[in-house]
Backbone as CSV, one residue per row, in Angstrom:
resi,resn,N_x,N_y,N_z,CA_x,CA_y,CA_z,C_x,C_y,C_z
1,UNK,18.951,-66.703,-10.199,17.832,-66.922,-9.304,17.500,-65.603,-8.604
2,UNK,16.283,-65.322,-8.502,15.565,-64.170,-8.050,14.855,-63.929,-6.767
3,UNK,15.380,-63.678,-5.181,14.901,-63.940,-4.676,14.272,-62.528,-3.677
4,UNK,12.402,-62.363,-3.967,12.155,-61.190,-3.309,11.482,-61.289,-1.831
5,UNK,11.744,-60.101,-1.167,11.628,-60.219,0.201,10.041,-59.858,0.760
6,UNK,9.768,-60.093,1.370,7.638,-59.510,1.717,7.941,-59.078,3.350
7,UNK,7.448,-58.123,3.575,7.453,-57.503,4.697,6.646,-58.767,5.583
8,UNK,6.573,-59.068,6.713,5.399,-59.857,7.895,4.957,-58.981,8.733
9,UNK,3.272,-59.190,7.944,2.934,-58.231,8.921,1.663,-59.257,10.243
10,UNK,1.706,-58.215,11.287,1.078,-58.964,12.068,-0.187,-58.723,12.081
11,UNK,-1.033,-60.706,12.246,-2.577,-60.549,11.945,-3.372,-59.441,12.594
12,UNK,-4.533,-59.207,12.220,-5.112,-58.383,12.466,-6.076,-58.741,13.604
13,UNK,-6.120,-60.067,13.603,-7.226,-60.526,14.530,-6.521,-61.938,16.182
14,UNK,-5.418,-61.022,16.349,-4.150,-61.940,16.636,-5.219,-62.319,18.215
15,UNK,-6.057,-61.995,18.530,-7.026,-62.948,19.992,-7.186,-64.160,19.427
16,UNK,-7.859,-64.386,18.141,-7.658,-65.589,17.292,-6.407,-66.610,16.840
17,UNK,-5.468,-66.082,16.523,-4.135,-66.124,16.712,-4.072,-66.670,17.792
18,UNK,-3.866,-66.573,18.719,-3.396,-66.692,20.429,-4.216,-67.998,20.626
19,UNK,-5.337,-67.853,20.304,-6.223,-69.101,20.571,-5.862,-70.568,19.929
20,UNK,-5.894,-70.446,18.664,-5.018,-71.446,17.942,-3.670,-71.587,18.485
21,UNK,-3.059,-71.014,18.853,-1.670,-71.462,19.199,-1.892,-71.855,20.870
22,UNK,-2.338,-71.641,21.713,-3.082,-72.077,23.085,-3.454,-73.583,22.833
23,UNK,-4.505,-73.422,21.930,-5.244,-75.285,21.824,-3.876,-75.416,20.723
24,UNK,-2.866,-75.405,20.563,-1.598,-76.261,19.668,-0.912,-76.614,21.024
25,UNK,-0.605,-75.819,21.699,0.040,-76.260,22.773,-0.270,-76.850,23.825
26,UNK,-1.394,-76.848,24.435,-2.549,-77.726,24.992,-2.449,-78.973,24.536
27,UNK,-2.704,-79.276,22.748,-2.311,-80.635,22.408,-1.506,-81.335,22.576
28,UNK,-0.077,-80.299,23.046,0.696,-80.924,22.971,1.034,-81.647,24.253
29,UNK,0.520,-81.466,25.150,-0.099,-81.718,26.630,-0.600,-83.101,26.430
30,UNK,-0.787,-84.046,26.102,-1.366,-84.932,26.051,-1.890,-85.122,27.416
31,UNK,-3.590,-85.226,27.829,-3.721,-85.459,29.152,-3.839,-84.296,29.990
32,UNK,-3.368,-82.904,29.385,-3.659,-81.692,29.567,-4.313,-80.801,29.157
33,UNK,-5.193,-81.159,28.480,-6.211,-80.189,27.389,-6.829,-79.428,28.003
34,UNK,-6.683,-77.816,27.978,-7.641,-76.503,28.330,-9.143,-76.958,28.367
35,UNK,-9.677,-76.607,29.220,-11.302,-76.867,29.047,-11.631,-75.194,28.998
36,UNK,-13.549,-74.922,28.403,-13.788,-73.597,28.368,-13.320,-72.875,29.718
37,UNK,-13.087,-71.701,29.306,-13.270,-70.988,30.159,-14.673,-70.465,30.541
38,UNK,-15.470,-70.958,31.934,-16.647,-70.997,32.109,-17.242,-69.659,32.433
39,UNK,-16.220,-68.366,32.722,-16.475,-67.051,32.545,-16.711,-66.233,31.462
40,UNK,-16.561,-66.676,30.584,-16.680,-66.053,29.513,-15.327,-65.209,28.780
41,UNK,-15.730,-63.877,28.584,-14.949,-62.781,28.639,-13.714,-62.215,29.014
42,UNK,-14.018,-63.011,30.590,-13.177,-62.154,31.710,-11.833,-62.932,31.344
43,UNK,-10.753,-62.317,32.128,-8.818,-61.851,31.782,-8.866,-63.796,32.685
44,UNK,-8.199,-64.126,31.664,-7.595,-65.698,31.975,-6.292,-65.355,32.087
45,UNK,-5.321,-65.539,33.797,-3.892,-65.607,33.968,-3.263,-66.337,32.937
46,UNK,-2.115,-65.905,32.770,-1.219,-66.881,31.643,-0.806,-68.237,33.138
47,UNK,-0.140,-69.621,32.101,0.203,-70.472,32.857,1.147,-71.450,31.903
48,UNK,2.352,-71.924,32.943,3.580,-72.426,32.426,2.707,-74.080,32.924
49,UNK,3.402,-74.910,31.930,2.976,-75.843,32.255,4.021,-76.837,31.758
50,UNK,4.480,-77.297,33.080,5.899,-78.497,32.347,6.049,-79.678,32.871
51,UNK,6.895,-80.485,32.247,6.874,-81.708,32.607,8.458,-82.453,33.342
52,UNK,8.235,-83.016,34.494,9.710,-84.029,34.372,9.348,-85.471,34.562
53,UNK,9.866,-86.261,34.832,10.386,-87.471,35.263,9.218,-88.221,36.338
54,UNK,9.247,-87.264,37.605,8.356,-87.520,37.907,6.936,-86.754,38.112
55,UNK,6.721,-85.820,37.698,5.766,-84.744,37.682,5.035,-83.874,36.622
56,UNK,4.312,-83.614,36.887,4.156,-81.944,36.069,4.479,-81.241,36.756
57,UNK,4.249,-79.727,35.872,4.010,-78.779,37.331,3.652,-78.136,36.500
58,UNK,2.697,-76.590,37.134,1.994,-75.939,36.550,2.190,-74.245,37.177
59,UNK,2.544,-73.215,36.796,2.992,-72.333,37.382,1.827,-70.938,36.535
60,UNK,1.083,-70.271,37.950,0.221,-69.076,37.235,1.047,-67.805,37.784
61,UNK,0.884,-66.921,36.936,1.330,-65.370,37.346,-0.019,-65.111,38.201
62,UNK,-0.495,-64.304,39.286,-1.575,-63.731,39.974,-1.042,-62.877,40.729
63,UNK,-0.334,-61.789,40.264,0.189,-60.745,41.064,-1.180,-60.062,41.658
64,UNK,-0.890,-59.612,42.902,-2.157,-59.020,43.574,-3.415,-59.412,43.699
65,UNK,-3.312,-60.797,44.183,-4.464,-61.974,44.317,-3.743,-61.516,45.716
66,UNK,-4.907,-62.257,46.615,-5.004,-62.657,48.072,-4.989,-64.405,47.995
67,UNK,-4.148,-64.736,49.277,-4.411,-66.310,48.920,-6.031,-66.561,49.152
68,UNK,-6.228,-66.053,49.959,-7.788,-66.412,50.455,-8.440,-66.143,49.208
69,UNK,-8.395,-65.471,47.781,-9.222,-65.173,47.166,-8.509,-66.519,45.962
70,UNK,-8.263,-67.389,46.751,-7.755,-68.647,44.887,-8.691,-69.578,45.955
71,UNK,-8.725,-70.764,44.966,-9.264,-71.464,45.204,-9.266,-72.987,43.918
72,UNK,-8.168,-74.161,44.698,-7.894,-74.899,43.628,-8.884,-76.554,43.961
73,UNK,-9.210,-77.355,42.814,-9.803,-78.654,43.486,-9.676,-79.508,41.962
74,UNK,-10.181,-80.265,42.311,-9.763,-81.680,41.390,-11.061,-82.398,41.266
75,UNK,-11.863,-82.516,40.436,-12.808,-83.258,40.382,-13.337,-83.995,38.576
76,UNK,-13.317,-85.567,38.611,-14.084,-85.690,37.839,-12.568,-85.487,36.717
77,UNK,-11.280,-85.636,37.279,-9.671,-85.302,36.498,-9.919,-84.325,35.862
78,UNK,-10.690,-83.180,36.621,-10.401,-81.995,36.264,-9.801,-81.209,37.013
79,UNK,-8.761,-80.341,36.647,-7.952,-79.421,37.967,-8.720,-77.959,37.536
80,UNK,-9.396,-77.771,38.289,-9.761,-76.285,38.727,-9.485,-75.127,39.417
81,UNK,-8.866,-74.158,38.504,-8.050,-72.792,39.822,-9.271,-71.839,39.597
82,UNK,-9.678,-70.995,40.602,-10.485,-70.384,40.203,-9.993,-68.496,41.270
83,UNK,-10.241,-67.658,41.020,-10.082,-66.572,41.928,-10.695,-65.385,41.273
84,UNK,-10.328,-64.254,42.294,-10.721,-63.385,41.971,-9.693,-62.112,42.243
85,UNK,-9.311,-61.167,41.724,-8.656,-59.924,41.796,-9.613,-58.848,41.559
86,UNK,-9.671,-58.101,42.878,-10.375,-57.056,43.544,-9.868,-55.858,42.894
87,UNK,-10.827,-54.992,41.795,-10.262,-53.960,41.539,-10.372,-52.939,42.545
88,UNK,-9.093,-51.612,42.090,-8.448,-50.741,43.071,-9.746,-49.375,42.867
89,UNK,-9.930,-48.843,44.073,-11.070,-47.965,44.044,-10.268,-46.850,42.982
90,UNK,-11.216,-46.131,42.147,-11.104,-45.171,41.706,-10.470,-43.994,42.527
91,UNK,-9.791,-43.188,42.171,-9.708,-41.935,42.900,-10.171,-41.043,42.421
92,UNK,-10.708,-39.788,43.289,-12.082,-38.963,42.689,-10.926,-37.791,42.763
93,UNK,-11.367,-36.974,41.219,-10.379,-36.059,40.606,-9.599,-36.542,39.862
94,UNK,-9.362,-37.889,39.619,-8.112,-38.469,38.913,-8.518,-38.707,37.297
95,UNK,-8.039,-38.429,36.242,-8.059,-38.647,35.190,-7.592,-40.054,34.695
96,UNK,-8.074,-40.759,34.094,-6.988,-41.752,34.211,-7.106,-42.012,32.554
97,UNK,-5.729,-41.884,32.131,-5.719,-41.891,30.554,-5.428,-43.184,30.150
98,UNK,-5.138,-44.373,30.617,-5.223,-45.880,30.317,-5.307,-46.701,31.626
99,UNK,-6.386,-47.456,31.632,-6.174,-48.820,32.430,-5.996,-50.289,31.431
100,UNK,-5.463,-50.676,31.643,-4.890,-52.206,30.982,-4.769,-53.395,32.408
101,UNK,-5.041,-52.762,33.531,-4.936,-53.955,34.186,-6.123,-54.501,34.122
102,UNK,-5.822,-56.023,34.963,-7.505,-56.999,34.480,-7.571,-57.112,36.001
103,UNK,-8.921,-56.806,36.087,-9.322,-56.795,37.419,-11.217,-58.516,37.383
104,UNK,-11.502,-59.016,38.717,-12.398,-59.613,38.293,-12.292,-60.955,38.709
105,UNK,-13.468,-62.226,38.389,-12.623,-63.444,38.560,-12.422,-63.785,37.176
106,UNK,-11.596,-65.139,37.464,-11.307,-65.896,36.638,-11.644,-67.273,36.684
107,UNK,-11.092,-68.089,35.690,-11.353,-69.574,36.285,-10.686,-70.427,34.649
108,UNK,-9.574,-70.871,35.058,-8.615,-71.947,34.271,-8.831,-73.597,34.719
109,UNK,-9.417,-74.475,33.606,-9.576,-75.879,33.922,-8.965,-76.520,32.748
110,UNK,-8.345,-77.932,33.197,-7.282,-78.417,32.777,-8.035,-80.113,33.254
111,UNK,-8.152,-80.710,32.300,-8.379,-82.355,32.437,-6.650,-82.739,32.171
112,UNK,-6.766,-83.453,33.446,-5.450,-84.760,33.815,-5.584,-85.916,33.142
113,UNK,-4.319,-85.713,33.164,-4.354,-87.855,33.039,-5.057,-88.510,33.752
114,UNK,-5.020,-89.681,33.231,-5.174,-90.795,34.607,-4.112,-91.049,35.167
115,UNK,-2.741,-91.126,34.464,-1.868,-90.797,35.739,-1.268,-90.110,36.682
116,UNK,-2.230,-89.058,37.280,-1.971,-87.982,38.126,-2.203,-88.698,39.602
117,UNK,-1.562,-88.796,40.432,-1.801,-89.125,41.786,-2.724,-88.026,42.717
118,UNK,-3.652,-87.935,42.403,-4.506,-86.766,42.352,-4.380,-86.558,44.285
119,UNK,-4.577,-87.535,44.974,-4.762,-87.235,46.151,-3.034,-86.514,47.076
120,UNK,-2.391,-86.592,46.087,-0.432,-85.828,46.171,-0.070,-84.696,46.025
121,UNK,-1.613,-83.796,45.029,-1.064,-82.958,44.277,-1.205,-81.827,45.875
122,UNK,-0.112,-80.338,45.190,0.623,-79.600,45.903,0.581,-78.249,45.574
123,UNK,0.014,-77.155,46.417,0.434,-75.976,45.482,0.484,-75.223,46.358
124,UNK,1.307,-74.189,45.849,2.222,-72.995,46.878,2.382,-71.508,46.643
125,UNK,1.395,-70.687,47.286,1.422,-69.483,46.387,2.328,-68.097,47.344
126,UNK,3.215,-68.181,46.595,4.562,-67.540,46.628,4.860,-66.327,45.843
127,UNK,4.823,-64.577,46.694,5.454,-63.850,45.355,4.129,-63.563,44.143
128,UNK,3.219,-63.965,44.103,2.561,-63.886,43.385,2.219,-64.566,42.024
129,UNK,3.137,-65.899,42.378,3.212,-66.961,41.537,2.426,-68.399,42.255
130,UNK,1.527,-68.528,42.160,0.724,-69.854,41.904,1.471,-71.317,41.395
131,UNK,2.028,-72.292,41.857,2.805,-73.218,41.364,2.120,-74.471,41.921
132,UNK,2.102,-75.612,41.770,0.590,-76.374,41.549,1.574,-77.806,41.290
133,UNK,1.991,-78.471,41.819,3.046,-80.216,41.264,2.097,-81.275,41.594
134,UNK,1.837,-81.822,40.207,1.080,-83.102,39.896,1.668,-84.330,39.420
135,UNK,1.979,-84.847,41.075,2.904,-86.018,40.596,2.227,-87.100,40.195
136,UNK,2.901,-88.102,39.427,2.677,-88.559,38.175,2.956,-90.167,38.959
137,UNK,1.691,-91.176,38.508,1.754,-92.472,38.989,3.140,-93.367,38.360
138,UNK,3.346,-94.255,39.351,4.750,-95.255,38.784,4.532,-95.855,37.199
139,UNK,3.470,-96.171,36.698,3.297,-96.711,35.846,3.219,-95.776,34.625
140,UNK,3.358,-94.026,34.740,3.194,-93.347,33.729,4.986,-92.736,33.792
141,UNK,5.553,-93.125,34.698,7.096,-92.693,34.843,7.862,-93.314,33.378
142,UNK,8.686,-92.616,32.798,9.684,-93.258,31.890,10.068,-93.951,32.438
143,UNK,10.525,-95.301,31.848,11.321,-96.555,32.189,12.688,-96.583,31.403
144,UNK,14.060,-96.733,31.590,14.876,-97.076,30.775,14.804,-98.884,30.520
145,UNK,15.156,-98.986,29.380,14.703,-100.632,28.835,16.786,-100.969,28.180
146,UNK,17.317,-101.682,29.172,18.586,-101.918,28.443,18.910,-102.667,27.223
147,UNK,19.540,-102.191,26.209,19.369,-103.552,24.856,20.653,-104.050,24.888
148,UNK,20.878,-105.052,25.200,21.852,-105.814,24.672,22.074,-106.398,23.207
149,UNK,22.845,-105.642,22.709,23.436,-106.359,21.363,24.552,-107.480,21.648
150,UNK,23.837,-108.783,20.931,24.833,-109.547,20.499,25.456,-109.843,19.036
């Protein structure tokens, strides 16, 4: 048996890439599905999004946000974060041979369940982490069901 090896190389068009694997994991959200991003273009924060027992929770990176500049609401079981990061003035004389930071607003929307206790939800911006707990109605909680074998 003959077995040959192929280098992996990485796609060429990997924004595409990223996107497909975003709406895979989104699906897997049931009740959490990404909506557009209504900016277009502009730098969308990454966001953890997990589940327990009794909750979600939802955690954004926004290093060098102001709290005053977020802005979260719920409407219509949609959760809406929206902000903005103020770019840093230029300095005059300065060369600058790469910028990669994302400066600008943004705006991440997320349709809920219906079992989100929407009027509970909680968020705490800490450190530069955005963390967001959407607790979850009694009737969407796991139940243990005991079986008795006879």
């Amino acid at each position: 048996m003959k077995m040959t090896l192929v280098k992996w190389q990485t796609p060429r068009n990997f924004a595409n890439t990223e996107t497909g694997f975003d709406r895979l994991i989104n699906d897997v959200f049931s009740g959490f599905n990404r909506m557009p991003n209504t900016f277009g273009d502009n730098w969308s924060p990454r966001v953890d999004i997990s589940e327990s027992k009794d909750n979600f929770a939802v955690a954004i990176d926004l290093p060098g946000i102001e709290k005053e500049d977020l802005s979260i609401h719920v409407k219509d079981a949609v959760l809406t974060i929206k902000g903005e990061k103020k770019a840093e003035d230029k300095q005059e004389g300065v060369n600058y041979l790469r910028m990669e930071r994302n400066f600008g607003e943004f705006e991440r929307q997320f349709k809920l369940s219906k079992n989100i206790i929407t009027d509970q939800i909680a968020a705490e911006y800490k450190n530069g982490v955005l963390n967001i707990v959407l607790p979850k109605a009694e009737e969407a909680k796991p139940k243990e069901i005991e079986v008795k074998i006879s």
